[in-house]
C-alpha positions in Angstrom: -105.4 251.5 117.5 -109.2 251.5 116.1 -111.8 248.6 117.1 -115.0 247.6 115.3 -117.9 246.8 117.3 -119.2 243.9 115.3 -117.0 243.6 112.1 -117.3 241.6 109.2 -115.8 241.8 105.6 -115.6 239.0 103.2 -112.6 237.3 104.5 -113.0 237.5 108.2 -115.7 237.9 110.9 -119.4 237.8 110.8 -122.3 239.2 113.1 -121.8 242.9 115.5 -118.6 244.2 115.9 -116.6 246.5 117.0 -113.7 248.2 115.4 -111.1 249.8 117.4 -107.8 251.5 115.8 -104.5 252.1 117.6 -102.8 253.0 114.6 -99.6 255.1 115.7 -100.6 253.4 118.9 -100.5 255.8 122.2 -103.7 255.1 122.3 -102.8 251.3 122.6 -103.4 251.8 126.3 -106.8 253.0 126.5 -108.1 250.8 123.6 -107.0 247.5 125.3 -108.9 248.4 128.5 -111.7 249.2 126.2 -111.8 246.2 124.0 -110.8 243.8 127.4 -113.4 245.2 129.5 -115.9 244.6 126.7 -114.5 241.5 126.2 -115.0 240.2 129.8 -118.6 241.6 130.1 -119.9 240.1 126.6 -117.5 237.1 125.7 -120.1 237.1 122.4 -119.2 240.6 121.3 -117.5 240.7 118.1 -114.3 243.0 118.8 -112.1 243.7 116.2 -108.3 245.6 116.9 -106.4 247.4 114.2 -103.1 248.1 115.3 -99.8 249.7 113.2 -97.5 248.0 115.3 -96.6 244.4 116.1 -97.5 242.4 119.4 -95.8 242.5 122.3 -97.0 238.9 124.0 -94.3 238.3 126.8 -91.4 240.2 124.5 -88.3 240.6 127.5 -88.1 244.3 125.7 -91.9 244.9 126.8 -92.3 243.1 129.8 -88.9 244.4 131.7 -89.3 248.0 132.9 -85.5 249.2 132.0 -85.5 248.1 128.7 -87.3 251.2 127.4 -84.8 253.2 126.2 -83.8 250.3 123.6 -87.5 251.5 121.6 -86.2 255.2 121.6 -83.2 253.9 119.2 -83.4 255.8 115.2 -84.2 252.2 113.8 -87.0 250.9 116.2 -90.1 249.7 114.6 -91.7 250.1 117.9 -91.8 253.9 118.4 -93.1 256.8 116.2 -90.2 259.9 115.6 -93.1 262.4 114.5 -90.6 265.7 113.6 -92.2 269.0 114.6 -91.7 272.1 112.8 -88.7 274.6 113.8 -89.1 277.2 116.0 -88.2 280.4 116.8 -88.5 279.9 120.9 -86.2 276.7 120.5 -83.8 278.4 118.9 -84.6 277.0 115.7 -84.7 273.4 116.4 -87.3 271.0 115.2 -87.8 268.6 118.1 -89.2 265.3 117.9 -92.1 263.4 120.2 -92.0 260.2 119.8 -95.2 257.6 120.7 -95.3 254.3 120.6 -96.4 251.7 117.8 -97.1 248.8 119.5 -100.0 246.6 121.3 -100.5 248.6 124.5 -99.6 251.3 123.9 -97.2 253.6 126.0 -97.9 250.9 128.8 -95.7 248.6 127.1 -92.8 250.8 125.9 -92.0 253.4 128.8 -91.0 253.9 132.2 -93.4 252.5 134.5 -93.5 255.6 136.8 -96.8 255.8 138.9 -98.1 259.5 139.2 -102.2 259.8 139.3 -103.9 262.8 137.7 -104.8 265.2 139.5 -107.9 267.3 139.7 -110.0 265.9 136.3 -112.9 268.5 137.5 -111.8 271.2 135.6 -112.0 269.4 132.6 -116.0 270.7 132.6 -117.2 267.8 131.2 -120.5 265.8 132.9 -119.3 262.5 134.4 -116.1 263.6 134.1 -115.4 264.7 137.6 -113.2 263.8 140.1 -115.6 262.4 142.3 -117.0 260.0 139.5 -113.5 259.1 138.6 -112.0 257.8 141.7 -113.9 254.7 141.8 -112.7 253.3 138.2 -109.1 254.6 139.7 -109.8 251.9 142.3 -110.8 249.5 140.2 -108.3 249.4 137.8 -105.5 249.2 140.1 -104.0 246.4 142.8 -101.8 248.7 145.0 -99.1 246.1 146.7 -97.4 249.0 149.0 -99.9 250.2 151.4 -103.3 249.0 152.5 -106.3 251.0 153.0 -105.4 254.0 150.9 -108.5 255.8 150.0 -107.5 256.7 146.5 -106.3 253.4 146.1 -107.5 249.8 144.4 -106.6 246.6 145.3 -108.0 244.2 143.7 -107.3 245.8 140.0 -105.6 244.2 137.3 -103.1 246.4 136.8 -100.5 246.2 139.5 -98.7 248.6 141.1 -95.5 248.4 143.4 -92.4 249.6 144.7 -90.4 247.5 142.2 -88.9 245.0 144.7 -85.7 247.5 145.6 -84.7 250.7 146.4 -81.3 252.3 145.6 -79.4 254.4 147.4 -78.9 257.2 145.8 -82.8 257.5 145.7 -82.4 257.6 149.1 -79.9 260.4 149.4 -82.5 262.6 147.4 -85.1 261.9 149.3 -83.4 262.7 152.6 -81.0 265.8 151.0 -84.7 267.4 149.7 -86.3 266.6 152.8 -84.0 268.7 155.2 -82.5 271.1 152.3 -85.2 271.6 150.0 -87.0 271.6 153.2 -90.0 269.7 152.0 -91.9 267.1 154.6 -91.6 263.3 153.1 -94.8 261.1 152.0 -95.0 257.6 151.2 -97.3 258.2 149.4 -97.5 261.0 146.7 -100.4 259.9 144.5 -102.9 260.5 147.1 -104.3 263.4 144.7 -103.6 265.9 147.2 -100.5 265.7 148.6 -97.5 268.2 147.4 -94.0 268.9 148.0 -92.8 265.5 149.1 -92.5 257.0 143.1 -94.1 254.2 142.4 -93.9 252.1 139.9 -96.5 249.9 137.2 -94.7 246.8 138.4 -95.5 243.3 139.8 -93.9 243.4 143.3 -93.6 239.3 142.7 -92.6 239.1 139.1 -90.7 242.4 138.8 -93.1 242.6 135.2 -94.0 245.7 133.6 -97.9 245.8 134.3 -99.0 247.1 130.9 -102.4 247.0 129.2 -102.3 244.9 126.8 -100.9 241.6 129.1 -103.8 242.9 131.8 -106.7 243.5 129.5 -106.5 241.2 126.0 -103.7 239.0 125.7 -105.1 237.6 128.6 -108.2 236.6 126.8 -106.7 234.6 124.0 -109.2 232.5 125.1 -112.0 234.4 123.6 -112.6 234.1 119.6 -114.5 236.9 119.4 -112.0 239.4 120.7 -109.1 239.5 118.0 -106.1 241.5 117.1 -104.6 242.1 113.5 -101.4 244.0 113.9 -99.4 246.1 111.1 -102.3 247.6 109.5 -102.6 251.0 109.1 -106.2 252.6 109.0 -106.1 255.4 106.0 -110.0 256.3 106.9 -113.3 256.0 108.3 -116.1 254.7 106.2 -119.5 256.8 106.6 -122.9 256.5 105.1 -125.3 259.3 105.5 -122.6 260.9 108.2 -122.8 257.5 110.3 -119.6 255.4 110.6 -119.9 251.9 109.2 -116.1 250.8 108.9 -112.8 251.3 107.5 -110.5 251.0 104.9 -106.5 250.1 105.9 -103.3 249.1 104.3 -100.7 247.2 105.4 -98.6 249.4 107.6 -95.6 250.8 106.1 -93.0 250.7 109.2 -94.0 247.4 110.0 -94.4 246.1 106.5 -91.8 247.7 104.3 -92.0 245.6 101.5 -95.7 244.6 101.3 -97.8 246.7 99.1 -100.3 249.3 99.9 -103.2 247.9 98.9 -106.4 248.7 100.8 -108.8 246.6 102.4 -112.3 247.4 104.4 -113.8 245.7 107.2 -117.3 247.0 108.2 -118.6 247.6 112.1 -122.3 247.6 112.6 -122.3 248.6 116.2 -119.5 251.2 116.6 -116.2 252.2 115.0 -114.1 253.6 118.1 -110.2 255.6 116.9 -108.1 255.4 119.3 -104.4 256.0 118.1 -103.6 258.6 120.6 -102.6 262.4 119.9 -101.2 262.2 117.0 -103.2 259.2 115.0 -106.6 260.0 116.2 -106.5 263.3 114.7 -105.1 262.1 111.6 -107.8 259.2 110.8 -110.1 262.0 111.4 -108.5 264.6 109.0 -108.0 261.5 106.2 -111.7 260.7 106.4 -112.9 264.3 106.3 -113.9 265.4 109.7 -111.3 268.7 109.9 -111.3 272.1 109.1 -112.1 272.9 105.2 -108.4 274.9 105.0 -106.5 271.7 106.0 -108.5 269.2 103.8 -108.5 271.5 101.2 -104.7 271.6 100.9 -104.5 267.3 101.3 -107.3 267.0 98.4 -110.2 265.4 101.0 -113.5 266.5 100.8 -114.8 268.0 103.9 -117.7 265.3 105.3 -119.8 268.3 106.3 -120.0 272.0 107.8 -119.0 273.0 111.1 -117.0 269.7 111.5 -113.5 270.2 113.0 -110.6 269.0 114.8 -108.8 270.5 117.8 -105.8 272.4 117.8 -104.1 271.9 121.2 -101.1 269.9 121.5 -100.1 269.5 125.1 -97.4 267.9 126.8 -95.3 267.9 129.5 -91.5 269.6 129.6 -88.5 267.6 130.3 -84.7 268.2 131.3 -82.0 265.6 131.7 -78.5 266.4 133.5 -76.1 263.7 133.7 -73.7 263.3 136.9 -71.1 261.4 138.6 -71.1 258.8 141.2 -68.8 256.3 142.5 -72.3 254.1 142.8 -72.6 251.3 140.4 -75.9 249.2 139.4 -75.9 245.7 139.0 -77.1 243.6 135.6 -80.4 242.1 136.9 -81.7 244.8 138.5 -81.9 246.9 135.5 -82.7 244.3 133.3 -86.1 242.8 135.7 -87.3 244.9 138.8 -85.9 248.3 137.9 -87.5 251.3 136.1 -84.8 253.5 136.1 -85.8 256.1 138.8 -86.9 255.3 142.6 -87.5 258.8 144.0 -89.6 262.1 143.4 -90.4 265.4 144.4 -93.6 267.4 143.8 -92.3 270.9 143.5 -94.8 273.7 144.2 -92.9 276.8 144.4 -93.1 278.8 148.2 -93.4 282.7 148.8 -89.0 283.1 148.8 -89.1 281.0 145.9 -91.9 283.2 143.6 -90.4 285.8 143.9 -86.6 284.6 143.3 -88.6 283.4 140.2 -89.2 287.1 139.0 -92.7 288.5 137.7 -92.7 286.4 134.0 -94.4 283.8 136.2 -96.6 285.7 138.2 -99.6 285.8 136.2 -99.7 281.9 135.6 -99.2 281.2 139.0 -102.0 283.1 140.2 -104.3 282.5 137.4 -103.7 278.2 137.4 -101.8 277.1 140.7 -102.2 279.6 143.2 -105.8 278.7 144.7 -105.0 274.5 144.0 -103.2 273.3 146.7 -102.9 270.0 144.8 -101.4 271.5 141.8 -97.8 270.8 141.4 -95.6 273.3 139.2 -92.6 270.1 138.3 -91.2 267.4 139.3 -87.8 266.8 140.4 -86.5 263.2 140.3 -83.5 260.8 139.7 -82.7 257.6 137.6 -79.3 255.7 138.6 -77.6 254.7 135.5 -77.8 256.2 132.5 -78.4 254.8 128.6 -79.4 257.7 126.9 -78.2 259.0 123.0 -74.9 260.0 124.6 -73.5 256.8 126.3 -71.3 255.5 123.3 -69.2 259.4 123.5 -69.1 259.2 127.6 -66.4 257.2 129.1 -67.3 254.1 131.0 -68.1 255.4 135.1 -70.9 255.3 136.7 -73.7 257.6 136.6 -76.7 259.3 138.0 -79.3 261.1 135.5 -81.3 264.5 137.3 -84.7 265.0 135.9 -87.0 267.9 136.2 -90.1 268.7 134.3 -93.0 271.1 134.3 -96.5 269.8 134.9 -99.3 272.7 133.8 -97.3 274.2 130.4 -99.1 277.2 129.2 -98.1 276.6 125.7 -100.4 274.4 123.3 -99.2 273.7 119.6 -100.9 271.9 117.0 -101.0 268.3 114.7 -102.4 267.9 111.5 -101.8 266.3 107.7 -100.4 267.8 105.3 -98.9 267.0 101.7 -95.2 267.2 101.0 -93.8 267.7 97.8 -93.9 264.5 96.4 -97.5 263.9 97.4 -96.7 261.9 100.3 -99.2 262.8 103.4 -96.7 263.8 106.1 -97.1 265.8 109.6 -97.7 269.6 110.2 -96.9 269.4 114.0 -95.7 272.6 115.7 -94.8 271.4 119.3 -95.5 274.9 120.8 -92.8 274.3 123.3 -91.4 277.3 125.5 -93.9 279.7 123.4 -95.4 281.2 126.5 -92.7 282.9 128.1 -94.0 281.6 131.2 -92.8 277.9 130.5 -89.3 278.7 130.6 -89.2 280.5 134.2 -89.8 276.8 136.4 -87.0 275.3 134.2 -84.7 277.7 134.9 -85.7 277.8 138.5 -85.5 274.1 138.2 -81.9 273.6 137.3 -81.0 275.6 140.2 -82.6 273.8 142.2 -82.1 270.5 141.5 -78.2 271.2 141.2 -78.1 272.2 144.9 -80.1 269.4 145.8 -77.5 267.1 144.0 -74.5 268.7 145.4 -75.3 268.2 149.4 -75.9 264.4 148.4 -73.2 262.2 149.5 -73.0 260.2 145.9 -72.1 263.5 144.7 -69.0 263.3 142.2 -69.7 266.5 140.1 -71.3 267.4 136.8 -70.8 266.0 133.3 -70.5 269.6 131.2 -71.6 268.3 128.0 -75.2 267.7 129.9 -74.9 271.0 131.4 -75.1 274.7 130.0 -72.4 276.3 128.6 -71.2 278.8 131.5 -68.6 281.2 131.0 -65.3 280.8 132.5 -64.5 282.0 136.2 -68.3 281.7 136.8 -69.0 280.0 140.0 -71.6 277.6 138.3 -68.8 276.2 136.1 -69.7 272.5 135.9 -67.0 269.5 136.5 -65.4 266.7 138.3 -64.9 267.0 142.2 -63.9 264.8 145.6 -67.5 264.7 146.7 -70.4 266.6 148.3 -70.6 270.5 149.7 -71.8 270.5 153.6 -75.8 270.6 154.1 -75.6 273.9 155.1 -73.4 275.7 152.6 -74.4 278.6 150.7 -76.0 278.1 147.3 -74.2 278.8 144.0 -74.2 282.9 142.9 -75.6 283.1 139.3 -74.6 286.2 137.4 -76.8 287.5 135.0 -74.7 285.5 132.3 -75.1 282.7 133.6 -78.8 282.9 133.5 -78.7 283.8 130.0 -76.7 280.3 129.5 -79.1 278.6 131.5 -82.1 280.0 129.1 -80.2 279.1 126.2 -79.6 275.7 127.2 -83.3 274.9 127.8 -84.7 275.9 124.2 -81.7 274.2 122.8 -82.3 270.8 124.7 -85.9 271.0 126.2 -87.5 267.8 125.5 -90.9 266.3 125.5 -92.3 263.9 128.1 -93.7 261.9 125.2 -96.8 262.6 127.3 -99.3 263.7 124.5 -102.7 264.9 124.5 -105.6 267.4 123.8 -106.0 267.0 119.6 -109.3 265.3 119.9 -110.5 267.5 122.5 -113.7 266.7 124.4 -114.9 270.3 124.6 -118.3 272.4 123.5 -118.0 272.2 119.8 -118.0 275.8 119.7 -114.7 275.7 121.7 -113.8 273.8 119.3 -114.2 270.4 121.2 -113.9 267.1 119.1 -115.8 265.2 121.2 -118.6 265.3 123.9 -118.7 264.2 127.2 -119.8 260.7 125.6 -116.9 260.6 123.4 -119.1 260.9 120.1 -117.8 262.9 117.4 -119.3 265.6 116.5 -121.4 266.3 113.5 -121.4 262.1 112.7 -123.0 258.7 114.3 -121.3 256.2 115.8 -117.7 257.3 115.7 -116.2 257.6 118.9 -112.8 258.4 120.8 -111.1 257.2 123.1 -107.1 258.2 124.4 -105.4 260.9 126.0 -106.3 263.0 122.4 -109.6 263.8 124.6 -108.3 265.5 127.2 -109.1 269.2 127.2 -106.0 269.8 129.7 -103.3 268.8 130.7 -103.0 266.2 133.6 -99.8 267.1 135.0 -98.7 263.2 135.1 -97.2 260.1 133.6 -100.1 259.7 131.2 -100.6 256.1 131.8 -102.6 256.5 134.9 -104.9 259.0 132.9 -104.8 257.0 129.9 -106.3 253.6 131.8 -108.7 255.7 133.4 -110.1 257.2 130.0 -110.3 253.5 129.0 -112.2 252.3 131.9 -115.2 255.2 131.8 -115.0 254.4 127.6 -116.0 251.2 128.7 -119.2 252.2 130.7 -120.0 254.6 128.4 -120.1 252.2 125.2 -121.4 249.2 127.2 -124.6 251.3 128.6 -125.4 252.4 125.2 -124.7 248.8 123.7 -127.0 247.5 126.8 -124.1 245.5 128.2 -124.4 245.6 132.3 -120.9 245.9 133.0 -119.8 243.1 136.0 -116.5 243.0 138.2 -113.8 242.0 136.1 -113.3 238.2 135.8 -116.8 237.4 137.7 -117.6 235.0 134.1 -114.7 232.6 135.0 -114.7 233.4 138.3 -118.2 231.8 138.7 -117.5 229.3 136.3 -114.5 227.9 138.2 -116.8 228.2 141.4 -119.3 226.0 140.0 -116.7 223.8 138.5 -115.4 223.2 141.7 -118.6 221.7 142.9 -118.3 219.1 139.7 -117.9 216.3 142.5 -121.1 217.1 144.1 -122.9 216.9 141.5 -122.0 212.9 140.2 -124.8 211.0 141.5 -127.5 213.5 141.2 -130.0 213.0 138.1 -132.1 215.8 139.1 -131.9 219.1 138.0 -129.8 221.4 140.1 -131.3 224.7 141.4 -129.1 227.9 142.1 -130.5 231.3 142.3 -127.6 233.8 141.8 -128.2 237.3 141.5 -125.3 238.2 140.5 -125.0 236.4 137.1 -126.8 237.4 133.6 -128.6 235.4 131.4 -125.4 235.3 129.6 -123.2 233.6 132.1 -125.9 231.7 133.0 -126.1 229.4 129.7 -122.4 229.1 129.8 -122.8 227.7 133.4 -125.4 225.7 131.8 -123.6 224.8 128.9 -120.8 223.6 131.3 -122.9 221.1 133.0 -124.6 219.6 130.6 -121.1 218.4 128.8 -120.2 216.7 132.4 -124.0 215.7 133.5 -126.8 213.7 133.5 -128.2 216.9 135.7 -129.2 220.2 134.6 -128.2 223.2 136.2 -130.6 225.7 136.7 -129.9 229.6 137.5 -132.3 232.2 137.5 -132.2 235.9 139.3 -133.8 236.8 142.4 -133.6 239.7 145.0 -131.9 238.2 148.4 -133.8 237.3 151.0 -132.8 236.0 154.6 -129.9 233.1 154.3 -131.1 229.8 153.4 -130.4 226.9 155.9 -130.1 223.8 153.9 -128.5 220.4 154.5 -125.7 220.3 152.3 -125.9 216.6 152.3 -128.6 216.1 150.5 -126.6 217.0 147.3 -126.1 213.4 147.2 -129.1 212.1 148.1 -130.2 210.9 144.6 -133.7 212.1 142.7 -135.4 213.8 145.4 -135.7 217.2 146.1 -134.8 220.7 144.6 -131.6 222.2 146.0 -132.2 226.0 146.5 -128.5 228.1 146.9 -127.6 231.6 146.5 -123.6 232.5 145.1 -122.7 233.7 148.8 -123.7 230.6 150.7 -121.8 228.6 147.7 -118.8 230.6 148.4 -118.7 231.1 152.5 -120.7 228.4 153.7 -119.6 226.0 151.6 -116.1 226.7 150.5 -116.8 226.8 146.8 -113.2 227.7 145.2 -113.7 231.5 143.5 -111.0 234.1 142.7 -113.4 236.9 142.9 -114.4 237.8 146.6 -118.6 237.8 146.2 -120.5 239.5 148.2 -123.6 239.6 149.3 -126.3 242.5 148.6 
């Protein structure tokens, strides 16, 4: 996505705008809570979206959390396959990350797994902290399992829940890892500190996916200032003297197949803002010369000036899927509505028996990244009942259970840029980076062990699918299969030769996988570390061009990138509304005062007079749509003007309807709690 902070061109809209891209769209996330918030706070701001994709307005394949693996089919319009380049620690395989290409984002494609970043205070960035973060955490977020969690919101748009059931082989892994794996259990594991013990981005009512773009735009259709143009792809920036004054797009060629390329511009005159994830934002900023001179050298684009870069760390989290058997079946509707897939999870930070069965490849990392932070996880271990990955048309119809594990804090970083191919056609230079660090590979070797014991003491336990397992050699005692059903708790773990490890290594750099969880190419960094961004999001080197996805992040987050992603797009939102003078106000307090005074319509029939409230809370803004409002219903005029509270004002509320006399004098909170004014904001006085 990219959005234009006032935009104009000759065929659409007038005034100060602001442009936003989501173009390869995983920063469709971040860019709707941008554009809503901004929105909400400034109904008059001219925001423009560009987006690649195509909506997603209440689409069942968007809005029902198990429908995501339908976008990860060859011919879905909704995902980008970007195709990395081969390498030599996966064996030679080219593996492929995909990202969404859609409004919202990731939000409105993936599983709707709940796992909050942890630590952001290493990041080294100035407002960036953890301590400054928590709050807009909070506020995002309505958290419908426990109250009075400190790291928790509840009054947020985006809602978060335990996805209205809870399967029982979830259960079983929970209470095998608890007494085998010998880990204490947590409700709840997104408390930023708490290790060794899932939510989900789901309406506990509706059983709804709780994405972005429902929570923060499509939600404002009433709003004609805030609109979205979808299958457009942005090819540039526009600059002028080094300051970004629009863009030029085409119709998108995945969406649009058989329109024609021809460009178009629209202009911003407050702010052009990319935000089309790790693998768009970089691009946009390559195509309109802000890269290194090698790169735009070899792509025939004219570096915009010296010293003006992009980033080269890829990062992203490590995956491995084994499939297994279980006499368990699921039913229809629950994967279809309430269900993400996977119901349980376990932090895994390695203990002292455990290092050092690990061996001394991952020594060094450990002590360098996780050993002094507690809160620092090394993977996660977690199920999904059901399968309906690539290979469900080759396996025969049972019923299975899929055993994820992942790394959090990969040392490896690889790279994304443009490049020429050699037809002329701009394609991808991506090398993934994967398993490049020898480190990497140690936890997911560890891992497999780990999570196949924990799957064998579980009494769903049917044995192992071998095509979803290595390759072990025959009369090992790891050979995978069918069996009757669980070992005891107690019995000894499985002996691995050293064959069997080398099968185990094998299998990972033929089969590792991305998390689809993207981030650092736009990093926000000193420039001579070569940072993209400051701590303000500005580009470097140019005016008013800004970023704003998981592309900024300097590290990895060790977590389903949504939460991160919302929270990027929350601080954007303070950051470009303080420098566009926009005083930002809790979300929905417009209508939510607007419906308050509507409520009082009744009151208000036989009074001629004009109508005195003093409301501190409101801006001049809301104010003449207040007093816009009345005058359309009214002989009266409604007054509002700002003052600092004083002591509660006792007034005779029947004198509203005492005719021409007398000037009515009312703050917001005696509206709301004295006088049982209907508001769906809780206002508070002070």
């Amino acid at each position: 996505m990219l959005f234009l902070l006032e935009a104009s061109n000759t065929s659409c809209i007038d005034g100060d705008s602001l442009c936003i891209t989501l173009y390869h769209g995983s920063g469709g996330t971040t860019a709707c809570v941008v554009a809503g918030r901004l929105a909400a706070w400034d109904p008059s701001l001219s925001i423009l979206i560009l987006e690649g994709g195509q909506h997603t307005l209440n689409q069942a394949a968007h809005v029902q959390p198990y429908r995501f693996p339908s976008h990860l089919a060859p011919t879905s319009t909704t995902m980008t396959h970007n195709v990395g380049n081969p390498s030599p620690h996966l064996n030679g395989r080219a593996p492929i990350v995909q990202c969404a290409h859609c409004i919202g984002g990731g939000s409105s494609l993936w599983f709707t797994l709940v796992r909050l970043p942890q630590i952001l205070t290493d990041w080294g960035a100035d407002g960036w902290e953890s301590k400054n973060l928590i709050p807009l955490m909070k506020k995002l977020e309505t958290y419908e399992v426990q109250p009075n969690r400190p790291t928790h919101g509840y009054s947020g748009p985006i809602k978060v829940s335990s996805g209205r059931c809870k399967l029982g082989a979830s259960e079983e892994f929970i209470r095998v890892g608890t007494k085998y794996h010998k880990r204490p259990y947590v409700e709840d594991t997104d408390d930023l500190e708490t290790c060794n013990t899932y939510k989900r981005y789901v309406d506990g009512t509706t059983g709804r996916r709780s994405d972005a773009a429902h929570h923060y735009v499509y939600n404002q259709a009433h709003n004609p200032n805030l609109q979205i143009w979808v299958e457009k792809r942005v090819k540039r920036v526009i600059f002028e003297n080094k300051r970004a004054v629009g863009v030029e797009f085409t119709s998108d060629p995945v969406s649009c197949p058989d329109t024609g390329r021809s460009s178009s511009v629209v202009r911003a005159s407050k702010l052009v803002v990319v935000s089309a994830g790790a693998f768009g934002s970089p691009a946009i900023l390559e195509r309109s010369g802000i890269g290194a001179e090698a790169i735009l050298k070899r792509c025939d684009i004219q570096q915009l000036g010296q010293q003006i870069t992009t980033s080269s760390s890829f990062h992203t989290l490590l995956l491995t899927e084994l499939l297994l058997w279980t006499p368990y079946g699921m039913g229809k509707r629950v994967l279809s509505r309430h269900f993400s897939g996977s119901d349980a999870k376990i932090k895994w930070r390695p203990d002292d028996d455990e290092l050092r069965a690990m061996g001394s490849a991952f020594q060094p990392r450990w002590k360098k990244f996780f050993q002094d932070y507690p809160d620092k996880a090394v993977a996660i271990f977690s199920i999904s009942e059901g399968y309906a990955g690539a290979l469900l048309s080759s396996l025969p119809p049972r019923n299975y259970l899929v055993a994820f594990y992942f790394t959090l804090y990969p040392a490896s970083a690889g790279s994304v840029h443009i490049k020429l191919d050699e037809n002329g056609q701009e394609g991808i230079d991506f090398n993934t980076g994967f398993l490049d660090d020898p480190s990497d590979i140690v936890p997911l070797n560890f891992g497999y062990k780990k999570m196949r014991e924990i799957f064998r003491r579980m009494p769903s336990y049917r044995g192992e699918v071998p095509a979803t397992h290595p390759y072990f050699p025959e009369g090992s005692a790891a050979v995978c299969g069918e069996t009757t059903g669980p070992v005891n708790l107690n019995a000894p773990d499985l002996i691995y030769t050293a064959e069997d490890d080398e099968a185990i290594d094998r299998y990972h750099r033929d089969r590792v996988l991305s998390t689809w969880h993207s981030l650092g190419t736009c990093a926000m960094k000193p420039r001579a570390d070569q940072g993209v961004v400051d701590a303000r999001l500005n580009v470097y080197g140019v005016t008013n061009l800004k970023v704003a996805d998981m592309s900024i992040a300097p590290k990895n987050v060790g977590t389903n990138t949504y939460s991160t992603a919302l929270l990027i797009g929350e601080k954007a939102a303070m950051i470009i509304a303080d420098e566009l003078g926009i005083e930002c106000r809790p979300y929905r307090m417009i209508m939510s005062m607007y419906f308050m005074c509507r409520s009082l319509m009744p009151m208000f029939q036989n009074c001629e007079d004009n109508i005195w409230i003093a409301n501190y809370y409101l801006l001049a803004r809301i104010s003449t749509l207040l007093t816009l409002s009345f005058h359309t219903h009214f002989a009266c005029r409604l007054r509002i003007f700002e003052f600092d509270p004083g002591p509660a004002l006792n007034l005779d509320f029947s004198a509203w309807n005492h005719g021409p006399h007398g000037i009515k004098l009312l703050d917001s909170y005696q509206l709301i709690h004295e006088y049982n004014a209907s508001c769906d904001f809780d206002v508070c006085k002070g």
